[in-house]
N, CA, C and O atoms as a GROMACS GRO file, in nm:
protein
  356
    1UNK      N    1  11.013  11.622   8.724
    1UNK     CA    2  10.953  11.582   8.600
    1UNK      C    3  10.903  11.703   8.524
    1UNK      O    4  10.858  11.800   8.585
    2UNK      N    5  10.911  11.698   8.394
    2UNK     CA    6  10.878  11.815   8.309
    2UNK      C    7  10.741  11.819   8.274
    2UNK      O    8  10.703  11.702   8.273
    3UNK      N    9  10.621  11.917   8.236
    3UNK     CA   10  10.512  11.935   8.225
    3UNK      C   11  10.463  11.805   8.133
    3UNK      O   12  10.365  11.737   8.162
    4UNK      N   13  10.556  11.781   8.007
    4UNK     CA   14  10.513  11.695   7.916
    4UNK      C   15  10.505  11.502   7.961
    4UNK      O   16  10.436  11.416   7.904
    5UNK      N   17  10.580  11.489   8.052
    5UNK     CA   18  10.563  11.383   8.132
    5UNK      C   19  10.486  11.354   8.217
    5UNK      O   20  10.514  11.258   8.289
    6UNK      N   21  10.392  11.410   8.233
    6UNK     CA   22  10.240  11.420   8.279
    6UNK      C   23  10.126  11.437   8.192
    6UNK      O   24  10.046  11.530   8.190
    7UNK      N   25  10.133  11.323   8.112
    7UNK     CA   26   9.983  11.296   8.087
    7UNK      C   27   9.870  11.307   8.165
    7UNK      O   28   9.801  11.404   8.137
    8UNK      N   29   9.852  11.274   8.208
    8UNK     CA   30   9.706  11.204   8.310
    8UNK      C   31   9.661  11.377   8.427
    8UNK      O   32   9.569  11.395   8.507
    9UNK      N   33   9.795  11.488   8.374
    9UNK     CA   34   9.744  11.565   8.498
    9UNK      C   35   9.618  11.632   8.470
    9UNK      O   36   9.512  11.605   8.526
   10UNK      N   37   9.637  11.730   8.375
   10UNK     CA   38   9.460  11.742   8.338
   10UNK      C   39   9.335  11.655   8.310
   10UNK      O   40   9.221  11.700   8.311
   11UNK      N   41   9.361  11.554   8.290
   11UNK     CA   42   9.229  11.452   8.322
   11UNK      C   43   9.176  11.461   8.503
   11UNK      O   44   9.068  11.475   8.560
   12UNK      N   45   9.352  11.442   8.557
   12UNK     CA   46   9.289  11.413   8.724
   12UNK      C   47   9.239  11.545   8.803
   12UNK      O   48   9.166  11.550   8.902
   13UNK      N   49   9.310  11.666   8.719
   13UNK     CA   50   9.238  11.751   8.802
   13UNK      C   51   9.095  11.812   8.748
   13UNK      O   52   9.038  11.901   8.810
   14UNK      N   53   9.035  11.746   8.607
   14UNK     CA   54   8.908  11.762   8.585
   14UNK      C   55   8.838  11.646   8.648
   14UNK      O   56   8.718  11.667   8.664
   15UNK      N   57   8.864  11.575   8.674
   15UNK     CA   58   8.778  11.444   8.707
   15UNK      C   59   8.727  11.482   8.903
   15UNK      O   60   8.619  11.464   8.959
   16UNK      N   61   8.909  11.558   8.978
   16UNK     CA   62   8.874  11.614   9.086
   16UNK      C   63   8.740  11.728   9.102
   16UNK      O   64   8.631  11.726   9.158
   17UNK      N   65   8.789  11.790   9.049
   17UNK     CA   66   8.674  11.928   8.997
   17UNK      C   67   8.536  11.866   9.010
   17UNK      O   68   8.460  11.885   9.105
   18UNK      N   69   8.515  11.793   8.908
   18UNK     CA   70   8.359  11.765   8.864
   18UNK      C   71   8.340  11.700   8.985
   18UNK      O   72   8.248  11.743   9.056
   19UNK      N   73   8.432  11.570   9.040
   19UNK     CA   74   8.352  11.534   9.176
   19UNK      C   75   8.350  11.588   9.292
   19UNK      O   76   8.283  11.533   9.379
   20UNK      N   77   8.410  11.689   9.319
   20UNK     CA   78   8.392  11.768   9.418
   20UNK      C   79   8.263  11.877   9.458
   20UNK      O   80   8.196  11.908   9.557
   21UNK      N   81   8.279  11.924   9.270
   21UNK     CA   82   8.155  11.985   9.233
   21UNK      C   83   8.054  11.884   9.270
   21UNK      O   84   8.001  11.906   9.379
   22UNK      N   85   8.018  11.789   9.213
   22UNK     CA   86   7.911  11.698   9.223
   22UNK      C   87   7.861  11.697   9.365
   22UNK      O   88   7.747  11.721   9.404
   23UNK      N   89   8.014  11.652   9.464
   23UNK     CA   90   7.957  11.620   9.606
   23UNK      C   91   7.936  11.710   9.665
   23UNK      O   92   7.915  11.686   9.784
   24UNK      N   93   7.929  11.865   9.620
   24UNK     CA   94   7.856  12.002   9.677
   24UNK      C   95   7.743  11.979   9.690
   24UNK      O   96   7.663  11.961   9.782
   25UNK      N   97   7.747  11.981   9.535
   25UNK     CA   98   7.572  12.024   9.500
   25UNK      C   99   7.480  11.906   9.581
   25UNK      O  100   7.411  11.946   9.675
   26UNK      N  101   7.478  11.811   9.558
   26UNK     CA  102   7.429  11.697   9.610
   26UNK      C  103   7.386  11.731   9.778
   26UNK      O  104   7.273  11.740   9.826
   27UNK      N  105   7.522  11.747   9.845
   27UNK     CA  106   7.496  11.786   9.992
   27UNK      C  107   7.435  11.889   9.985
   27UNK      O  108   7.342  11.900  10.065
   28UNK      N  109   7.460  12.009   9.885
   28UNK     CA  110   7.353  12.128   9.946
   28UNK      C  111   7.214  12.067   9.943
   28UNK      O  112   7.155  12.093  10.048
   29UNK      N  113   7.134  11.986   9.846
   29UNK     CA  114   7.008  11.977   9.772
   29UNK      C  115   6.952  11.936   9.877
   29UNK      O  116   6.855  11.976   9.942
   30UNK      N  117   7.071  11.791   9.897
   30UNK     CA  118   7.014  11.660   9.989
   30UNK      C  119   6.969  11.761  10.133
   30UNK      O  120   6.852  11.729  10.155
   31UNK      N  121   7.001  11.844  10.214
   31UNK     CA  122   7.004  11.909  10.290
   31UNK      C  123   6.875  12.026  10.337
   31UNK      O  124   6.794  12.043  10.428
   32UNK      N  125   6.930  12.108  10.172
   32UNK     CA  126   6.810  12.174  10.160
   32UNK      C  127   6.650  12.122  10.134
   32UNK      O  128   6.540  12.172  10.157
   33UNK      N  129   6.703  11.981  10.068
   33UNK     CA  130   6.574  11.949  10.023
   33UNK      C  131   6.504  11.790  10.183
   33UNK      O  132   6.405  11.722  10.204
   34UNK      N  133   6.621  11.811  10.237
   34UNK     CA  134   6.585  11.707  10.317
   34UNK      C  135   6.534  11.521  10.315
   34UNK      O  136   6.458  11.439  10.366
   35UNK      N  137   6.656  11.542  10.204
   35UNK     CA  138   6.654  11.430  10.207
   35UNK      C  139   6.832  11.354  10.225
   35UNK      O  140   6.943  11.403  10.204
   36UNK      N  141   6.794  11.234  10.267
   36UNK     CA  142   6.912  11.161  10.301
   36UNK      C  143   6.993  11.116  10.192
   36UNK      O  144   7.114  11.140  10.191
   37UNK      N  145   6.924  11.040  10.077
   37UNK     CA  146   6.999  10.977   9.993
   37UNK      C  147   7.075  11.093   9.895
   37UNK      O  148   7.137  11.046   9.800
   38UNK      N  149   7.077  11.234   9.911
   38UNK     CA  150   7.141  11.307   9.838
   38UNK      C  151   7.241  11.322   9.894
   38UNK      O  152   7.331  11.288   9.817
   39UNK      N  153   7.296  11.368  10.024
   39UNK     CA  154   7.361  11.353  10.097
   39UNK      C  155   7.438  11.211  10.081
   39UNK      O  156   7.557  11.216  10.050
   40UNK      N  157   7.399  11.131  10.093
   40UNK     CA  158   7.488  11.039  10.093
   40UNK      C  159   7.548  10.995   9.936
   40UNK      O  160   7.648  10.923   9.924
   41UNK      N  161   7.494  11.034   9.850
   41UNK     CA  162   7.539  10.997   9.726
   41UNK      C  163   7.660  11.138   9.706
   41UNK      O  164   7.761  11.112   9.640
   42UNK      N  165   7.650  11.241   9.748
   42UNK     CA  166   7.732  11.346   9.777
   42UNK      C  167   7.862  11.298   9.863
   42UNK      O  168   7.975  11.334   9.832
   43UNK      N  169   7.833  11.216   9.972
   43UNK     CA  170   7.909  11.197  10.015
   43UNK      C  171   8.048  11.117   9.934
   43UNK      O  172   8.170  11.134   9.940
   44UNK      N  173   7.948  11.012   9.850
   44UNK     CA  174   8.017  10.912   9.773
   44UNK      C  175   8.112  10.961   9.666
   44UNK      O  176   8.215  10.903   9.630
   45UNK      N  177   8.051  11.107   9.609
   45UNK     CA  178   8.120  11.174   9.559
   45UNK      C  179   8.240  11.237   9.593
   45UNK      O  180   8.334  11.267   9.519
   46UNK      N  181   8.225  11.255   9.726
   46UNK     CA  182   8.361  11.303   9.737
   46UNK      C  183   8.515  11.207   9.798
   46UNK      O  184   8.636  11.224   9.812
   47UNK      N  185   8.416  11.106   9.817
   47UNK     CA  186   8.558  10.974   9.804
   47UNK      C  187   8.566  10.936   9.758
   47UNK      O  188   8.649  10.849   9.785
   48UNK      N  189   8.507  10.926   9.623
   48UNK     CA  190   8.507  10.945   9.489
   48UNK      C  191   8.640  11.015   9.465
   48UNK      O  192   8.746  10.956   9.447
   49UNK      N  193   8.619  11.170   9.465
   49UNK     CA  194   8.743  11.250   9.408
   49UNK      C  195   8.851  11.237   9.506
   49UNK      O  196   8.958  11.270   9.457
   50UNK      N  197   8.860  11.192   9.654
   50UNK     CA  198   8.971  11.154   9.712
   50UNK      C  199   9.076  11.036   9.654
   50UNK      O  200   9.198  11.025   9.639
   51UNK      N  201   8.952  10.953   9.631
   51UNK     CA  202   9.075  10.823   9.552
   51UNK      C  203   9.150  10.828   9.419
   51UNK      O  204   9.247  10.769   9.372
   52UNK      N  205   9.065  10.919   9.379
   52UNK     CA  206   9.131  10.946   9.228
   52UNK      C  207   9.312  11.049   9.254
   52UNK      O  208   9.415  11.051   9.187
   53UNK      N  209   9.260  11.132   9.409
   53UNK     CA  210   9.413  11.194   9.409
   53UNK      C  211   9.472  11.075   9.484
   53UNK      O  212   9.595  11.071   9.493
   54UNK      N  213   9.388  10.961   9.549
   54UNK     CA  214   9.533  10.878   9.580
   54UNK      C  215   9.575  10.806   9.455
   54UNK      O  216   9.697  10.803   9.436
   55UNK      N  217   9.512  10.757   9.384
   55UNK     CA  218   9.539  10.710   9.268
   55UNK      C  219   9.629  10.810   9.192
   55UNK      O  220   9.737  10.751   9.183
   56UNK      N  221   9.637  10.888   9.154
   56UNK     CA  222   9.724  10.963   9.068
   56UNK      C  223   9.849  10.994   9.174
   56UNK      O  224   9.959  11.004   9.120
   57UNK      N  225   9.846  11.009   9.303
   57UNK     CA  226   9.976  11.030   9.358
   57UNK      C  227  10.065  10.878   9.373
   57UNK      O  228  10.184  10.871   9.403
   58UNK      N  229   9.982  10.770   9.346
   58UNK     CA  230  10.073  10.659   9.333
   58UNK      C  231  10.099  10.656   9.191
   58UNK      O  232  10.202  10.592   9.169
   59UNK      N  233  10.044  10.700   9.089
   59UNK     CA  234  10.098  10.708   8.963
   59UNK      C  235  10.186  10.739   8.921
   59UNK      O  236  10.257  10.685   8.837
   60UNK      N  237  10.200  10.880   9.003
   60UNK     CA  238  10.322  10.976   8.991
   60UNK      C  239  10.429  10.909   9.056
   60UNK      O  240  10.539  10.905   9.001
   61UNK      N  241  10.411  10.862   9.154
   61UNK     CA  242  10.510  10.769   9.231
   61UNK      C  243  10.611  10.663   9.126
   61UNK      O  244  10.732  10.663   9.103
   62UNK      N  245  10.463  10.550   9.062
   62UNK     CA  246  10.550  10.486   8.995
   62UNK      C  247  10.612  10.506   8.860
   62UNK      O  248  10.657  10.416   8.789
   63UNK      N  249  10.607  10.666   8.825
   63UNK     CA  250  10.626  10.699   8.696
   63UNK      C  251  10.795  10.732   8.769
   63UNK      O  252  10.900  10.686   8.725
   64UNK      N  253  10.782  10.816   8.878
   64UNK     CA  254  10.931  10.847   8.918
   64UNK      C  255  11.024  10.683   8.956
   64UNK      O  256  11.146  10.676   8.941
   65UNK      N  257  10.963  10.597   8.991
   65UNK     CA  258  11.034  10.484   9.013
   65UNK      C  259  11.078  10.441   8.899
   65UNK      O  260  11.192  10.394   8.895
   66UNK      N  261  10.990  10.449   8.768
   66UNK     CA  262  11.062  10.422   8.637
   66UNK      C  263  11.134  10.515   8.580
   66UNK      O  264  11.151  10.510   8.458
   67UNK      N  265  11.170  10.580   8.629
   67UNK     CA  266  11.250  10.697   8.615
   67UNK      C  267  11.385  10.694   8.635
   67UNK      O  268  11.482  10.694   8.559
   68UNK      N  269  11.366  10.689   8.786
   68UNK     CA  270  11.505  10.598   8.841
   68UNK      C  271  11.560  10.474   8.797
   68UNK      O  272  11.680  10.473   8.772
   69UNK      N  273  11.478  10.347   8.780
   69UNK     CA  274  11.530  10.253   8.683
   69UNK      C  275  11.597  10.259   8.571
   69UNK      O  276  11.696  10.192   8.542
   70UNK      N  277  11.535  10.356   8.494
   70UNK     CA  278  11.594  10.367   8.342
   70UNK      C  279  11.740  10.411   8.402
   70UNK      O  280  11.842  10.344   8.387
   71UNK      N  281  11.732  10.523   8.464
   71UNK     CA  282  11.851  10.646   8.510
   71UNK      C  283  11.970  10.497   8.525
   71UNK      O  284  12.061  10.483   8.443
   72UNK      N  285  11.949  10.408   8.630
   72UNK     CA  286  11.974  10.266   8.630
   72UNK      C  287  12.083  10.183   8.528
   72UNK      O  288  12.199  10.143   8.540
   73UNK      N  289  11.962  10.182   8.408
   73UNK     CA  290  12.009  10.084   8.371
   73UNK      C  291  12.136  10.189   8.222
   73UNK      O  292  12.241  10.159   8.165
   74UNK      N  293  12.063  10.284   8.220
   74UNK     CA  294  12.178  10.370   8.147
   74UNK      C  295  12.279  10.351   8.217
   74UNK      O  296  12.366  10.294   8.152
   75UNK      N  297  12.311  10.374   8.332
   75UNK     CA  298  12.479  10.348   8.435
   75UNK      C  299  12.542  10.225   8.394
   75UNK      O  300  12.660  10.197   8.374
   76UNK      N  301  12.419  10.148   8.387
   76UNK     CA  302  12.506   9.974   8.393
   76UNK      C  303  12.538   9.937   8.252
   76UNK      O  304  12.620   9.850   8.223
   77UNK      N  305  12.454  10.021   8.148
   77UNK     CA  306  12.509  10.002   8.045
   77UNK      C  307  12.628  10.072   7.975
   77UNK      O  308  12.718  10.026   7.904
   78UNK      N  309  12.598  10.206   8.020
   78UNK     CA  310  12.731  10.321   8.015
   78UNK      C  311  12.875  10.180   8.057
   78UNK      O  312  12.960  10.128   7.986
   79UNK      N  313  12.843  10.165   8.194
   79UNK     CA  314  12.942  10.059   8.251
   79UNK      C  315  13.030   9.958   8.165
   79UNK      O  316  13.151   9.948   8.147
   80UNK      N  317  12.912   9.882   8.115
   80UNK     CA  318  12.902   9.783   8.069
   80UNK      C  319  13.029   9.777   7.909
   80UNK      O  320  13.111   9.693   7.872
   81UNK      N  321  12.988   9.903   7.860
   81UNK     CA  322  13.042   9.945   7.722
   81UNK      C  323  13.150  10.013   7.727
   81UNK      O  324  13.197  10.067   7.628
   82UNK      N  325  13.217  10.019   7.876
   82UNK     CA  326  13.327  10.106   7.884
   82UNK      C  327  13.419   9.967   7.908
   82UNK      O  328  13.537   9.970   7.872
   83UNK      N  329  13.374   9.868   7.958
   83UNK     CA  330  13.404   9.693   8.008
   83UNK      C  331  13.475   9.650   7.859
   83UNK      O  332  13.595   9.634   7.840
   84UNK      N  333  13.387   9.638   7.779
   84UNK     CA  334  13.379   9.613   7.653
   84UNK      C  335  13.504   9.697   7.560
   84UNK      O  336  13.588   9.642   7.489
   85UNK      N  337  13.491   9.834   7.583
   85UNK     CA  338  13.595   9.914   7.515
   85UNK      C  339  13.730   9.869   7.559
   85UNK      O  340  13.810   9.841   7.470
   86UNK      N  341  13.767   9.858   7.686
   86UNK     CA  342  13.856   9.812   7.766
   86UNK      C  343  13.947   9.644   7.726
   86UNK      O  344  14.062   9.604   7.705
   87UNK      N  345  13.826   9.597   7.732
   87UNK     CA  346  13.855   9.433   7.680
   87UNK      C  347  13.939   9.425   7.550
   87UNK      O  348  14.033   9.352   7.517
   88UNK      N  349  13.862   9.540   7.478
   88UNK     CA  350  13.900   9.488   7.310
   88UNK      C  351  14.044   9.594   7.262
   88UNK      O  352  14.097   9.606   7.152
   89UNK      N  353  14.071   9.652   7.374
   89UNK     CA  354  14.153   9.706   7.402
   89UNK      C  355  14.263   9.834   7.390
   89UNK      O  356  14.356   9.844   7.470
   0.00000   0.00000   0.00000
């Protein structure tokens, strides 16, 4: 796939960033500062930014599956119009 067929990639790798960032800082504070609920909201953060790369790697997935479809249905129509040329003779 070409750069321009990726919309969504700089959104997902800022959205990764910030929550990764987020679930740092959080664990350092929660830690340093001794408390639990920072830590765990840190934690949340960072499966947070895990799902977002599973989410975008099934995106990418079904962007290539429509990919292949189209590729698809161009054949059957290519096909289709050569059927047609043939017929009319």
């Amino acid at each position: 796939m070409s750069g321009d067929r990726r919309p969504g990639r700089a959104l997902s790798i800022a959205a990764i960033s910030f929550l990764l960032l987020d679930a740092g800082l959080l664990i350092v504070a929660g830690i340093g500062l001794d408390r639990v609920s920072l830590v765990l909201w840190g934690g949340l953060c960072a499966l947070g930014a895990g799902a977002v790369v599973l989410v975008w790697r099934r995106y990418l997935a079904r962007l290539a599956e429509l990919d292949r479809d189209r590729e698809e249905l161009r054949a059957e129509l290519r096909a289709l119009g050569r059927s047609v040329d043939q017929a009319r003779g």
